[in-house]
Backbone of each chain as ProteinMPNN parsed JSONL, in Angstrom:
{"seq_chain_A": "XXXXXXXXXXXXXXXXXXXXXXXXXXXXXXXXXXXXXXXXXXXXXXXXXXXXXXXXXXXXXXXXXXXXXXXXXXXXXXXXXXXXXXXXXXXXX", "coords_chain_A": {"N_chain_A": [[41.392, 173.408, -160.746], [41.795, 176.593, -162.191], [40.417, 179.54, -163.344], [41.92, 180.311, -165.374], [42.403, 178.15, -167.267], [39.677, 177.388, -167.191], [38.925, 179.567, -169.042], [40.7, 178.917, -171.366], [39.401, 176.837, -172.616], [36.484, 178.041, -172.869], [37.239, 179.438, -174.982], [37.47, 177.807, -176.988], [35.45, 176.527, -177.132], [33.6, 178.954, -177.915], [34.709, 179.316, -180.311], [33.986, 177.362, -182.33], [31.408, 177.409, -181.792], [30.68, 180.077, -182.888], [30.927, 178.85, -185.349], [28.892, 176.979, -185.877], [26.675, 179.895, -185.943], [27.822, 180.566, -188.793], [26.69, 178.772, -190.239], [24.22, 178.818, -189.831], [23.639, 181.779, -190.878], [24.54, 181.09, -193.659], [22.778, 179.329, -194.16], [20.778, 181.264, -195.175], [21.86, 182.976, -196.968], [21.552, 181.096, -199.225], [18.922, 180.382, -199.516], [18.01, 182.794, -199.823], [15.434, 185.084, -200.643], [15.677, 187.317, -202.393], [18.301, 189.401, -203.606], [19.86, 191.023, -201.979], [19.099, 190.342, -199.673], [20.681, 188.065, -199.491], [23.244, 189.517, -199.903], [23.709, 190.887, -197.876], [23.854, 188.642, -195.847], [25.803, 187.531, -196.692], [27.575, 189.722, -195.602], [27.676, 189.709, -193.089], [28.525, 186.841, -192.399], [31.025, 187.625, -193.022], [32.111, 189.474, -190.783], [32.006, 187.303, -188.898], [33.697, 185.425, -189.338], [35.779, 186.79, -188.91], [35.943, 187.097, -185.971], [36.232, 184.291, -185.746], [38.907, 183.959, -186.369], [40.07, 185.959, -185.035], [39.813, 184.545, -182.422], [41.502, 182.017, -182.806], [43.783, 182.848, -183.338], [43.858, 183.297, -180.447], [43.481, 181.149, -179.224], [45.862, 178.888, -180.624], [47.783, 181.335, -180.059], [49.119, 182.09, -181.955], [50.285, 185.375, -183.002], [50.409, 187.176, -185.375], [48.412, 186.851, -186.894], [46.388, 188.37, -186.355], [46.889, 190.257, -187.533], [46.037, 189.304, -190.236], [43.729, 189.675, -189.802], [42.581, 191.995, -189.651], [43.469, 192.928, -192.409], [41.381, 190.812, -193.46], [38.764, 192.08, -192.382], [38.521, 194.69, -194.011], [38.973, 193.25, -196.778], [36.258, 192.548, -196.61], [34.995, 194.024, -196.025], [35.064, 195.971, -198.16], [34.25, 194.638, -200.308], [31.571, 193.658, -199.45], [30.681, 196.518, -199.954], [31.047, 197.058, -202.667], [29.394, 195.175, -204.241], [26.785, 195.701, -203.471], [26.654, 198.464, -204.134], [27.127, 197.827, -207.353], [24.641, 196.016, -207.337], [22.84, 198.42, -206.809], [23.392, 200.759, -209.047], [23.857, 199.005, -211.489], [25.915, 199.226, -212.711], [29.706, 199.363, -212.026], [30.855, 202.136, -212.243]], "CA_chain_A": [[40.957, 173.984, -162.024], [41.607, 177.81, -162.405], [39.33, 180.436, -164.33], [42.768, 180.017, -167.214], [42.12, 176.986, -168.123], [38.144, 177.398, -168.08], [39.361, 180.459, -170.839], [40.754, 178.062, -172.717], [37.937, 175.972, -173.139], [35.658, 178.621, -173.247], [37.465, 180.258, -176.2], [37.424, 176.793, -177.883], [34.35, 176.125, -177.505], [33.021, 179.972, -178.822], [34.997, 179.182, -181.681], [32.676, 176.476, -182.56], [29.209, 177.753, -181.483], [30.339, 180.98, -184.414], [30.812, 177.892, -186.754], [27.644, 177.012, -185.789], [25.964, 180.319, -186.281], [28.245, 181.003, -189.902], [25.929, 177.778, -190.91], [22.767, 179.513, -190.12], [23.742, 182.749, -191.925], [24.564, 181.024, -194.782], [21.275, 179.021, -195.074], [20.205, 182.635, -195.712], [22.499, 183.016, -197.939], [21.503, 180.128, -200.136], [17.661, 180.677, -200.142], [17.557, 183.943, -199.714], [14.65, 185.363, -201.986], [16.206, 188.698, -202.913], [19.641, 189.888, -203.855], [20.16, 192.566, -200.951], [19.365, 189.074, -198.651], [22.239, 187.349, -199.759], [24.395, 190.32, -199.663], [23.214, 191.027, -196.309], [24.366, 187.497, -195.362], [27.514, 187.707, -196.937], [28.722, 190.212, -194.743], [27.313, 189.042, -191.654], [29.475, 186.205, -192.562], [32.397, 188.02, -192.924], [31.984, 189.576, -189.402], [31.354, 186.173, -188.033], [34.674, 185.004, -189.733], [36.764, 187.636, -188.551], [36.068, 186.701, -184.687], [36.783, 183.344, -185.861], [40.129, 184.406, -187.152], [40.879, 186.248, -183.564], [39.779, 183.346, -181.255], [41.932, 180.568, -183.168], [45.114, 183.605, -182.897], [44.367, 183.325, -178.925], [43.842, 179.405, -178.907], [46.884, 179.323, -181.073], [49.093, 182.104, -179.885], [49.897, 183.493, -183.184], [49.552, 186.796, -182.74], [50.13, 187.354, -186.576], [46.78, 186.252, -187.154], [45.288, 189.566, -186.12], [47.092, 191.305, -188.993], [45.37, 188.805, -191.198], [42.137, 189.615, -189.017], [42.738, 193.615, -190.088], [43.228, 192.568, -193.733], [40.207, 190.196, -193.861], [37.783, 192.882, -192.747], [39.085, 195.552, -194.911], [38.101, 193.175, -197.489], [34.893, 192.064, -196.724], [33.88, 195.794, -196.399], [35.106, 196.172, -199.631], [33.592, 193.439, -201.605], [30.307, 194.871, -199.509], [30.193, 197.865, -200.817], [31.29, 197.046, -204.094], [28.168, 194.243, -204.796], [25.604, 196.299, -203.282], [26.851, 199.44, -205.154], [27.117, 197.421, -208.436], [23.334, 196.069, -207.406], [22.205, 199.409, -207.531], [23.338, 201.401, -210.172], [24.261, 198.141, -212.542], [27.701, 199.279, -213.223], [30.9, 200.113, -211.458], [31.533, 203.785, -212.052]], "C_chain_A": [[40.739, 175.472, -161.843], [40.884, 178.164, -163.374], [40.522, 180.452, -165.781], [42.63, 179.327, -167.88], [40.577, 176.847, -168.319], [38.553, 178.119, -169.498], [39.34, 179.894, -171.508], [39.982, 177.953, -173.299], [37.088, 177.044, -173.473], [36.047, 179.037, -174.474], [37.068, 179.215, -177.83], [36.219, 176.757, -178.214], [33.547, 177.356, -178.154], [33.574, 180.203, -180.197], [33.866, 178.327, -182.802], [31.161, 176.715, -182.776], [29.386, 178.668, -182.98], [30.522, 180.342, -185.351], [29.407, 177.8, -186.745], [26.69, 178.572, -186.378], [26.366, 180.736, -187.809], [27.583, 180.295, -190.526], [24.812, 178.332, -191.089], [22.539, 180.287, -190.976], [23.989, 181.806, -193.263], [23.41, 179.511, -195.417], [20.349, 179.709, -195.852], [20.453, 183.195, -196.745], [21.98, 182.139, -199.357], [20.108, 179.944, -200.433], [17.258, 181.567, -200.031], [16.806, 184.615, -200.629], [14.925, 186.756, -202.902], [18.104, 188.782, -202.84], [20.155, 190.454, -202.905], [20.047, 191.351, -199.409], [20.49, 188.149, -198.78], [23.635, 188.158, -199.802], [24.864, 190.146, -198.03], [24.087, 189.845, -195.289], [25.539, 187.244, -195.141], [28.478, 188.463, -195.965], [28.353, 190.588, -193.306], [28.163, 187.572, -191.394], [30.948, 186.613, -192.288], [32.585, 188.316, -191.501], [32.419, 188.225, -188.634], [33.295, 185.69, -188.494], [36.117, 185.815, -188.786], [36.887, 187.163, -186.786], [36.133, 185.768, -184.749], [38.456, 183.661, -185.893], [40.939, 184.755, -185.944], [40.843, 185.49, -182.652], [40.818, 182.397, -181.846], [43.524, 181.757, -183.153], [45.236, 183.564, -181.428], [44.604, 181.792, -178.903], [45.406, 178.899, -179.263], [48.056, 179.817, -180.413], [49.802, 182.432, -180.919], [49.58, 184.64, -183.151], [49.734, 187.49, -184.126], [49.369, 187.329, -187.311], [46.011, 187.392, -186.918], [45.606, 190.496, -187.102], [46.237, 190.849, -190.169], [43.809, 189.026, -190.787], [41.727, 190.753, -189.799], [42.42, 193.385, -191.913], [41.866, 191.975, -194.833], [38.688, 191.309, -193.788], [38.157, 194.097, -193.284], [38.711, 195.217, -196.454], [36.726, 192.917, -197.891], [33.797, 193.425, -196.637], [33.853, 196.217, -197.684], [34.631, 195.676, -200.727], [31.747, 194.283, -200.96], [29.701, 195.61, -200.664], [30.043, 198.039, -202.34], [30.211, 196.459, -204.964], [27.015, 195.197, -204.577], [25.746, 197.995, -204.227], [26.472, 199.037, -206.83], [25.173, 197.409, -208.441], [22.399, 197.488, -207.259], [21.819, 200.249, -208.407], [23.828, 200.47, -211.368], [25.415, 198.087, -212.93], [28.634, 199.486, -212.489], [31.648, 201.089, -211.58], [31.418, 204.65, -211.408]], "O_chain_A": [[39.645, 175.807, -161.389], [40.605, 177.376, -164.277], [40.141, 180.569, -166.946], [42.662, 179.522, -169.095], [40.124, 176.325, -169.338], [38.558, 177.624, -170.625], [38.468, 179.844, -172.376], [39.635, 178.584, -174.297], [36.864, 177.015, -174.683], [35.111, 179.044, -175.272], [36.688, 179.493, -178.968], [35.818, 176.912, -179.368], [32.735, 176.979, -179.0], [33.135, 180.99, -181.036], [33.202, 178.725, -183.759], [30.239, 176.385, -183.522], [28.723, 178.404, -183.983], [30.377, 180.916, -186.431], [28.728, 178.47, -187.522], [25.951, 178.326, -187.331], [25.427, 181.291, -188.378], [27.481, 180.718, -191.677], [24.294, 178.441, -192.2], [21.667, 180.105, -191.826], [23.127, 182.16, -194.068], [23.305, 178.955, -196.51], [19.536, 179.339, -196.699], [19.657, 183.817, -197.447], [22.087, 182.664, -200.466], [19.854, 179.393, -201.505], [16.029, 181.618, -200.075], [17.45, 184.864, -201.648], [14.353, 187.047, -203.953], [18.866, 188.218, -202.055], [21.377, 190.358, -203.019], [20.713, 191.473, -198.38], [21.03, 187.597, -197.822], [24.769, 187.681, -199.757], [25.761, 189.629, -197.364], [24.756, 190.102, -194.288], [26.201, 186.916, -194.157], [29.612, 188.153, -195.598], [28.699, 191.551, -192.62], [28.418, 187.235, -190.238], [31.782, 186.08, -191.556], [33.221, 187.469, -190.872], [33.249, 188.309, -187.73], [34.052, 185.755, -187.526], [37.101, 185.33, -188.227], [38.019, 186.888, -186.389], [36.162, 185.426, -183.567], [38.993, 183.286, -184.851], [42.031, 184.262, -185.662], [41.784, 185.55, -181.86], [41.086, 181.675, -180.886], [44.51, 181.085, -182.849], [46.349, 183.725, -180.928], [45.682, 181.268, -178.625], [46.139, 178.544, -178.341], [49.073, 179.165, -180.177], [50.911, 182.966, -180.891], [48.391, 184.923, -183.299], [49.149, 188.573, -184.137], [49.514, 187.761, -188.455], [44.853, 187.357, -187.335], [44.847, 191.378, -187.503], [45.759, 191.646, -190.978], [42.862, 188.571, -191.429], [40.742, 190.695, -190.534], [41.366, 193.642, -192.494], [41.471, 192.243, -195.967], [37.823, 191.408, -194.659], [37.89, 194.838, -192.339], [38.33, 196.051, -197.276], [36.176, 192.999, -198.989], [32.638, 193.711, -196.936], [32.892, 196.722, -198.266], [34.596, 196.16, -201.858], [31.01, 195.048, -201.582], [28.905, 195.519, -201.598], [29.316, 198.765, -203.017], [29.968, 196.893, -206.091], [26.3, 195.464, -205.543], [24.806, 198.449, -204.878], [25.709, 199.736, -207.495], [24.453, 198.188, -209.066], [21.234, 197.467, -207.657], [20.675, 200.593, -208.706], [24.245, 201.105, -212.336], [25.963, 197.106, -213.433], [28.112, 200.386, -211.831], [32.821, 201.15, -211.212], [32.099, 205.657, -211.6]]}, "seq_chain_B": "XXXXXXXXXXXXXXXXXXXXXXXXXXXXXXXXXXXXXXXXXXXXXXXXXXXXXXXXXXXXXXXXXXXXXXXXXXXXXXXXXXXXXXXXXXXXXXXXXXXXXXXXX", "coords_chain_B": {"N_chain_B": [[42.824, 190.344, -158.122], [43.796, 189.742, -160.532], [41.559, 187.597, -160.959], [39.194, 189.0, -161.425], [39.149, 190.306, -163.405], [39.285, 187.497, -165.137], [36.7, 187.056, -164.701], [35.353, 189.02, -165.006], [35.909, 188.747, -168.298], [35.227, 186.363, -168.721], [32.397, 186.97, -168.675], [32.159, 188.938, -170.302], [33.025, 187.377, -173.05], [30.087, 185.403, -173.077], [28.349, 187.09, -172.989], [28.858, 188.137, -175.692], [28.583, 186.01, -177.352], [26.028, 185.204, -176.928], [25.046, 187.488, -178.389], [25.619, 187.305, -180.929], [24.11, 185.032, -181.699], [21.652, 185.862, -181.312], [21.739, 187.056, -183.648], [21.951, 186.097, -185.727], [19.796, 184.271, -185.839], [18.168, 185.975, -185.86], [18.348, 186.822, -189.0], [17.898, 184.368, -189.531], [15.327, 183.927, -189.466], [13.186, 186.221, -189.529], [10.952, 188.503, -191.612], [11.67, 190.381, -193.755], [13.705, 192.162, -195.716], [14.283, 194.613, -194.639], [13.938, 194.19, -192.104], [15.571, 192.023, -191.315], [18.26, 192.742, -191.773], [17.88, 195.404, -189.472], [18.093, 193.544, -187.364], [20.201, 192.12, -187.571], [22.267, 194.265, -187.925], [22.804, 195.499, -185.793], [22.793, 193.245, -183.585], [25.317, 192.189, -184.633], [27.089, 194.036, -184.91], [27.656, 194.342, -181.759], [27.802, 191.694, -180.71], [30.229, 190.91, -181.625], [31.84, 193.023, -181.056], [31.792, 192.885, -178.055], [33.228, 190.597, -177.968], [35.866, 190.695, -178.865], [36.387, 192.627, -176.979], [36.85, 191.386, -174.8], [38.805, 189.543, -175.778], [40.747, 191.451, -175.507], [41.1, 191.983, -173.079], [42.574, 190.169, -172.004], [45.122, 189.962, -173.378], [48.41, 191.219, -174.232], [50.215, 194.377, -173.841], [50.331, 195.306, -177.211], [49.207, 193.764, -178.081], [46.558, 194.578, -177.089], [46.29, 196.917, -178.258], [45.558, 196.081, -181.216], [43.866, 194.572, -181.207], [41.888, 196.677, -180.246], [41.873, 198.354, -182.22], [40.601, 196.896, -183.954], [37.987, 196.687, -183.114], [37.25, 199.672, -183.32], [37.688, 199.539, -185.773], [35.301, 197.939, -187.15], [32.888, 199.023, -185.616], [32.984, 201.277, -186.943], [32.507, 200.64, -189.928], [30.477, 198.103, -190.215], [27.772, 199.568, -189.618], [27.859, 201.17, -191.921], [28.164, 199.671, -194.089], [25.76, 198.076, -194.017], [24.208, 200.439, -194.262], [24.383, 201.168, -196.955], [23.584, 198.806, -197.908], [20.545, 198.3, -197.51], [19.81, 200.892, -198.809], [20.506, 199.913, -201.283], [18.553, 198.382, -201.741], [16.441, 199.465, -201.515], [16.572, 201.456, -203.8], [16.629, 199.647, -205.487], [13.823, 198.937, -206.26], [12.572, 197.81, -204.305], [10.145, 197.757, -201.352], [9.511, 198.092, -197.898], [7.782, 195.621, -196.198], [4.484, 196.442, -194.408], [1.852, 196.8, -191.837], [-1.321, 195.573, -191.838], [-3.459, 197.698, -190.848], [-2.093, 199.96, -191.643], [-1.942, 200.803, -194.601], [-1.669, 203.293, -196.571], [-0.363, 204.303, -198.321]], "CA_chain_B": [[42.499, 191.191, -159.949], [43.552, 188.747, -161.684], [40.482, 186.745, -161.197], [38.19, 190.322, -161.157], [39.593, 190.295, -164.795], [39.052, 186.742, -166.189], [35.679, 187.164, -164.475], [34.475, 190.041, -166.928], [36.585, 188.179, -169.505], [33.867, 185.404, -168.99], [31.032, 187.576, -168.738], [31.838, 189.699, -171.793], [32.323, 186.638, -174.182], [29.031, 184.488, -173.334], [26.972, 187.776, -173.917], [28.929, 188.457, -177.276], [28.006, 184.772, -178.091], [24.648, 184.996, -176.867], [24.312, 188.564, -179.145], [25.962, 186.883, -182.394], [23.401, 183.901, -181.862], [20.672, 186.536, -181.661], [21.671, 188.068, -184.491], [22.286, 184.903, -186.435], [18.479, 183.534, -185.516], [17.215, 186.75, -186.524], [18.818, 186.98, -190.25], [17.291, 183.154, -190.145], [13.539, 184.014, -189.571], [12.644, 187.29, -189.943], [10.487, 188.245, -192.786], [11.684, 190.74, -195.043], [14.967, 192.386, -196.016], [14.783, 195.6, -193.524], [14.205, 193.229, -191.105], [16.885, 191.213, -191.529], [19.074, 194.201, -191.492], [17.708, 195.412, -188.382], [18.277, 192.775, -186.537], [22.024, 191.551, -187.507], [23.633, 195.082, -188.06], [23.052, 195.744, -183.968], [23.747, 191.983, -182.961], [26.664, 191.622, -184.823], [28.29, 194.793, -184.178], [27.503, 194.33, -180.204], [28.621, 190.84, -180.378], [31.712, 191.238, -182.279], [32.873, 193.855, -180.281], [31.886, 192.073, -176.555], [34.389, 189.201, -178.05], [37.467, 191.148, -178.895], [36.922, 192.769, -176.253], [36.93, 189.666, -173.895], [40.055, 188.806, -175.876], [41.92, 192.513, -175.106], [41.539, 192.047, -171.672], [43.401, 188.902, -171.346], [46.007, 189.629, -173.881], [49.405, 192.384, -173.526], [49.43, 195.755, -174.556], [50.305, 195.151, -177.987], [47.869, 192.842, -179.153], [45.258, 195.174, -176.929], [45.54, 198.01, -179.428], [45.347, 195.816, -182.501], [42.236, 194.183, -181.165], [40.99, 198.055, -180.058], [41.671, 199.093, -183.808], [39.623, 195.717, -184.78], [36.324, 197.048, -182.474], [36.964, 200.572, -183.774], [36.88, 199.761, -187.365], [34.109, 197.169, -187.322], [32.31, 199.984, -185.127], [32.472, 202.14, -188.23], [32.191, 199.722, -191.424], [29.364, 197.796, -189.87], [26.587, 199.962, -189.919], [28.221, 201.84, -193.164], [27.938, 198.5, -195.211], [24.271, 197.888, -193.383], [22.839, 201.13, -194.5], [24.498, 200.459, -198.502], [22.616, 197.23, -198.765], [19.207, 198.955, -197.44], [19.904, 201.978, -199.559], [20.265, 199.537, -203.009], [17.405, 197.321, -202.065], [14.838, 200.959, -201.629], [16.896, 202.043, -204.84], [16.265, 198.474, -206.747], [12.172, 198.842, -206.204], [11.693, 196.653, -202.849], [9.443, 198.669, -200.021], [8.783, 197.517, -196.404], [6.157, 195.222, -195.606], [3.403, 196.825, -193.258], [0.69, 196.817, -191.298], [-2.379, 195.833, -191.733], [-3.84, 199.041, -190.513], [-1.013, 201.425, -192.442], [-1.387, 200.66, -196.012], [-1.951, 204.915, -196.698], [0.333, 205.09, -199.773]], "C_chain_B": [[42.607, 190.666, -160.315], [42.232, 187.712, -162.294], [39.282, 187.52, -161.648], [38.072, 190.087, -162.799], [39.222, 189.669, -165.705], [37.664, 186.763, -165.698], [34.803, 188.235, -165.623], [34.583, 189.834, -167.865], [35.526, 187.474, -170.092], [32.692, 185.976, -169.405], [30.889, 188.367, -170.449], [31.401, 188.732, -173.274], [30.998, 185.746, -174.12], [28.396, 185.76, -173.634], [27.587, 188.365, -175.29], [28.592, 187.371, -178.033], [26.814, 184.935, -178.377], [24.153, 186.525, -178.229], [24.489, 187.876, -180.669], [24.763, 185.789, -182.686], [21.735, 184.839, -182.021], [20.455, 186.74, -182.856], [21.217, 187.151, -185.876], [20.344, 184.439, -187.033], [17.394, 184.672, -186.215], [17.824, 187.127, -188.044], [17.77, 185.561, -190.34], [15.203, 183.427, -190.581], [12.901, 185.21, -189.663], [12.094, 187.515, -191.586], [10.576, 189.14, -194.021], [13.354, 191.689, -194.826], [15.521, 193.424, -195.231], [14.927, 195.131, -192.387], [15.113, 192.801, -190.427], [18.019, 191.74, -190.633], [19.208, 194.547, -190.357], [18.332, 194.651, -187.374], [19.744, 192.438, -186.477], [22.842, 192.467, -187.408], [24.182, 194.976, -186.633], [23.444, 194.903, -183.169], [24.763, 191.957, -182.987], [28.122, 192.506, -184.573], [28.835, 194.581, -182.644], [28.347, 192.874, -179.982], [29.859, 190.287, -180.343], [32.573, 192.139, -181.72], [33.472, 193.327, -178.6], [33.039, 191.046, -177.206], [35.64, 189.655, -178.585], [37.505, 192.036, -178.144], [37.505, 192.261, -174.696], [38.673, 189.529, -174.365], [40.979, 190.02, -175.275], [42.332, 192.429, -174.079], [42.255, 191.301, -171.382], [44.572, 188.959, -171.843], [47.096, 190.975, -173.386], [48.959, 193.543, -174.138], [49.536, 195.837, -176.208], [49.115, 194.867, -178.876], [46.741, 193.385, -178.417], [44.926, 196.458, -177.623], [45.072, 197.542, -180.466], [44.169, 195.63, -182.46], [41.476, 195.495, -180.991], [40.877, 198.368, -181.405], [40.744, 198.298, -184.288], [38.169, 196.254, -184.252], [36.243, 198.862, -183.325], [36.574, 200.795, -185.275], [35.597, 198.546, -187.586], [32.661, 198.066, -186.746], [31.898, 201.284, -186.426], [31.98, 201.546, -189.38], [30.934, 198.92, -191.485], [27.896, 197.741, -190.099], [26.624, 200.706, -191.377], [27.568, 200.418, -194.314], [26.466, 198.124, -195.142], [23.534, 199.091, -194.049], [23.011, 200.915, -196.539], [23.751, 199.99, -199.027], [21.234, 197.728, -198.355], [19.218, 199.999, -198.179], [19.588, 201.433, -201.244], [19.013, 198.676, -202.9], [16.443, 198.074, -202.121], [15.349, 201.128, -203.283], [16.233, 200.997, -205.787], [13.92, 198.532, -206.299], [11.681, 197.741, -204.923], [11.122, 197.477, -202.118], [9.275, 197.218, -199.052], [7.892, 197.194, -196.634], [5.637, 196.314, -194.482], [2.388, 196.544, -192.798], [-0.348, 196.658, -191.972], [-3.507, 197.398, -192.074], [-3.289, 200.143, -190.846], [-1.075, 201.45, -193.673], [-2.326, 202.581, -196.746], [-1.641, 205.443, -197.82], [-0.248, 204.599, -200.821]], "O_chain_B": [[41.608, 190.374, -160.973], [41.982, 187.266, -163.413], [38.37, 186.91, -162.206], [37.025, 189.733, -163.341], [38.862, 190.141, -166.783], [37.06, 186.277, -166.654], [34.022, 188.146, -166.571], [33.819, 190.317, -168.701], [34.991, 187.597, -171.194], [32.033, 185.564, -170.359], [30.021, 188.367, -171.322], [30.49, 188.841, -174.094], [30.73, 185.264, -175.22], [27.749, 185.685, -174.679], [26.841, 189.053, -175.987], [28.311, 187.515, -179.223], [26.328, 184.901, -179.507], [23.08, 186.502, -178.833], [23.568, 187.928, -181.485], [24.434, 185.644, -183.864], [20.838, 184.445, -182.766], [19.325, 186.691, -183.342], [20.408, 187.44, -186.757], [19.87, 184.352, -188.166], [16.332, 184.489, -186.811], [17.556, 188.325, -188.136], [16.861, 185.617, -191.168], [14.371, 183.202, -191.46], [11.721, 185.053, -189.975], [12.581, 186.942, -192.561], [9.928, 188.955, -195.051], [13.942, 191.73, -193.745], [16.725, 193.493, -194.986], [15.833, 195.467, -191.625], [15.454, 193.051, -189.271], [18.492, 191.471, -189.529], [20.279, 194.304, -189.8], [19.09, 195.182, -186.563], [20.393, 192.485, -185.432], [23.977, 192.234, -186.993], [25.291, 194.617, -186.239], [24.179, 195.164, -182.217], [25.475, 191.786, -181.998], [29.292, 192.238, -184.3], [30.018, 194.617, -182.306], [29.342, 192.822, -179.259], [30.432, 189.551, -179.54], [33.799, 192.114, -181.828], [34.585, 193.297, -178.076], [33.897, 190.858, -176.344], [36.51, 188.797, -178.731], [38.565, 192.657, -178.218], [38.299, 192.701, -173.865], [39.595, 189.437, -173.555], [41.935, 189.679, -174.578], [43.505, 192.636, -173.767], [42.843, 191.549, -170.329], [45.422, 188.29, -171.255], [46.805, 191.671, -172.414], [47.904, 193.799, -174.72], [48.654, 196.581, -176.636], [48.456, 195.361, -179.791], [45.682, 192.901, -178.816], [43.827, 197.011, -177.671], [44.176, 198.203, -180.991], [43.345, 196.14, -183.218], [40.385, 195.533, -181.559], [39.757, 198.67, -181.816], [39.949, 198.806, -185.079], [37.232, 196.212, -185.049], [35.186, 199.191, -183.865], [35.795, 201.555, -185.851], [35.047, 198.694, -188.678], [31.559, 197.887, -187.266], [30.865, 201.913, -186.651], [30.933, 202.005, -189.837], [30.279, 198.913, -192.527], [27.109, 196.864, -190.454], [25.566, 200.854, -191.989], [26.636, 200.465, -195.117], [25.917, 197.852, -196.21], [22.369, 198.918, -194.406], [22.074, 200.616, -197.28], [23.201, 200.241, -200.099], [20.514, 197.404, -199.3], [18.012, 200.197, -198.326], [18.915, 201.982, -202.117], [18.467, 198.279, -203.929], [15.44, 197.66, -202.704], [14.449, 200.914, -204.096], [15.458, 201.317, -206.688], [13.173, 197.559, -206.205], [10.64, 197.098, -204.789], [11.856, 198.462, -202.183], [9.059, 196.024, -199.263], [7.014, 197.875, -197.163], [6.436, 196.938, -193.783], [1.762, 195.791, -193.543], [-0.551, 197.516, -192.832], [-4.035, 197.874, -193.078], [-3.745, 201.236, -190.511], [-0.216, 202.179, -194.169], [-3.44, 202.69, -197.259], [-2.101, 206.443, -198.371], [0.07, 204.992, -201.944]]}, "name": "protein", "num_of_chains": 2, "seq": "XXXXXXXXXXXXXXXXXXXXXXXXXXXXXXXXXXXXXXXXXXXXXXXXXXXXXXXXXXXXXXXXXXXXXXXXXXXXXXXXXXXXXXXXXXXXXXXXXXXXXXXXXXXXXXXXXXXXXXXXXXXXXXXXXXXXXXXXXXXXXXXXXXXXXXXXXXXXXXXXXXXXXXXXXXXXXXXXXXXXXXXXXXXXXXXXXXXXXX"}
C-alpha cells in the first residue's frame, strides 16, 4: 500500500467530511436570526462547494471540472455581493 | 521526492480540513453576526486554499495554474464579500455585542 492510493482515499474521504461541514453551515443558514447571517452562510457555502467541485475533478479525472470550479466562484461572489448590496441600500442601483 | 511530495500533499489537506471544520463549527456557535464573520472569512480562506493547494502539487502543470488562479481569486473575493456583508449589517442598524465592562456609548 503506497502513499497514491492512501491519496485516493484521502481525497474521497475529504470530499465527504466538506459534505459534512456544508450541513452545518447551512443549519445556519436556516435559523439564522438576521439577514447578514444567512448571507454570511450562503457564501461560506459556496466556498465549501467549490473545493467540492475540485476534489470530485481529481477523484474523477475530469479536468474540465475546474473550469466549472472558476465559473462557480465567479458566481457565488456575484450573487454575494449583489444580496448584501441589495440588503443595504434596498434597491439595485 | 516523490514521496517528500505526497507527504506535504497529506499534510496540507488534513490541516485545510481541519481549518474548514473550524470554520464551519464557528459560523455554528458563535454568538453574533461579526462573530460569525470573523471566524469563517480566515478559516475558509486558509482552508480552501491548503486544499487546492494539496491538489496542485499532485497534479501537471496545467491543471497547477488553474488551481493557482482558483487560490488567487478566492484569496481576493473572500475577504471582499466578508467585509460587504459586515458593512450592510453596520449599515442596516445591527452593532456588536460587548462587554460587560465597555458599554461607554
Amino acid at each position: 500500500m503506497n502513499l497514491g492510493s492512501v491519496l485516493d482515499y484521502l481525497y474521497g474521504l475529504g470530499a465527504i467530511l466538506v459534505m459534512v461541514m456544508i450541513f452545518m453551515s447551512l443549519v445556519r443558514a436556516l435559523i439564522g436570526p438576521t439577514a447578514p447571517d444567512r448571507i454570511a452562510a450562503i457564501s461560506i457555502i459556496g466556498t465549501k462547494t467549490l473545493v467540492i467541485i475540485t476534489l470530485i475533478a481529481r477523484i474523477y479525472g475530469q479536468l474540465y471540472f475546474l473550469d466549472i470550479a472558476m465559473v462557480y466562484a465567479l458566481m457565488s461572489f456575484i450573487t454575494t455581493i449583489g444580496v448584501a448590496k441589495y440588503l443595504e441600500k434596498g434597491a439595485l442601483d | 521526492m516523490e514521496i517528500l511530495i505526497d507527504i506535504i500533499s497529506i499534510i496540507c489537506l488534513i490541516g485545510g480540513l481541519f481549518f474548514l471544520f473550524v470554520g464551519a463549527l464557528g459560523l455554528l456557535r458563535l454568538p453574533d453576526v461579526y462573530n460569525r464573520l470573523h471566524a469563517t472569512t480566515k478559516c475558509d480562506t486558509l482552508g480552501a486554499g491548503l486544499l487546492l493547494l494539496s491538489l496542485a502539487l499532485q497534479s501537471s502543470a496545467a491543471v497547477g495554474v488553474r488551481l493557482g488562479l482558483l487560490i488567487i481569486f478566492i484569496l481576493i473575493t473572500n475577504p471582499t464579500a466578508a467585509h460587504v456583508i459586515a458593512r450592510s449589517a453596520y449599515k442596516t442598524g445591527r452593532r456588536p455585542i460587548v462587554s460587560r465592562g465597555n458599554t461607554d456609548d
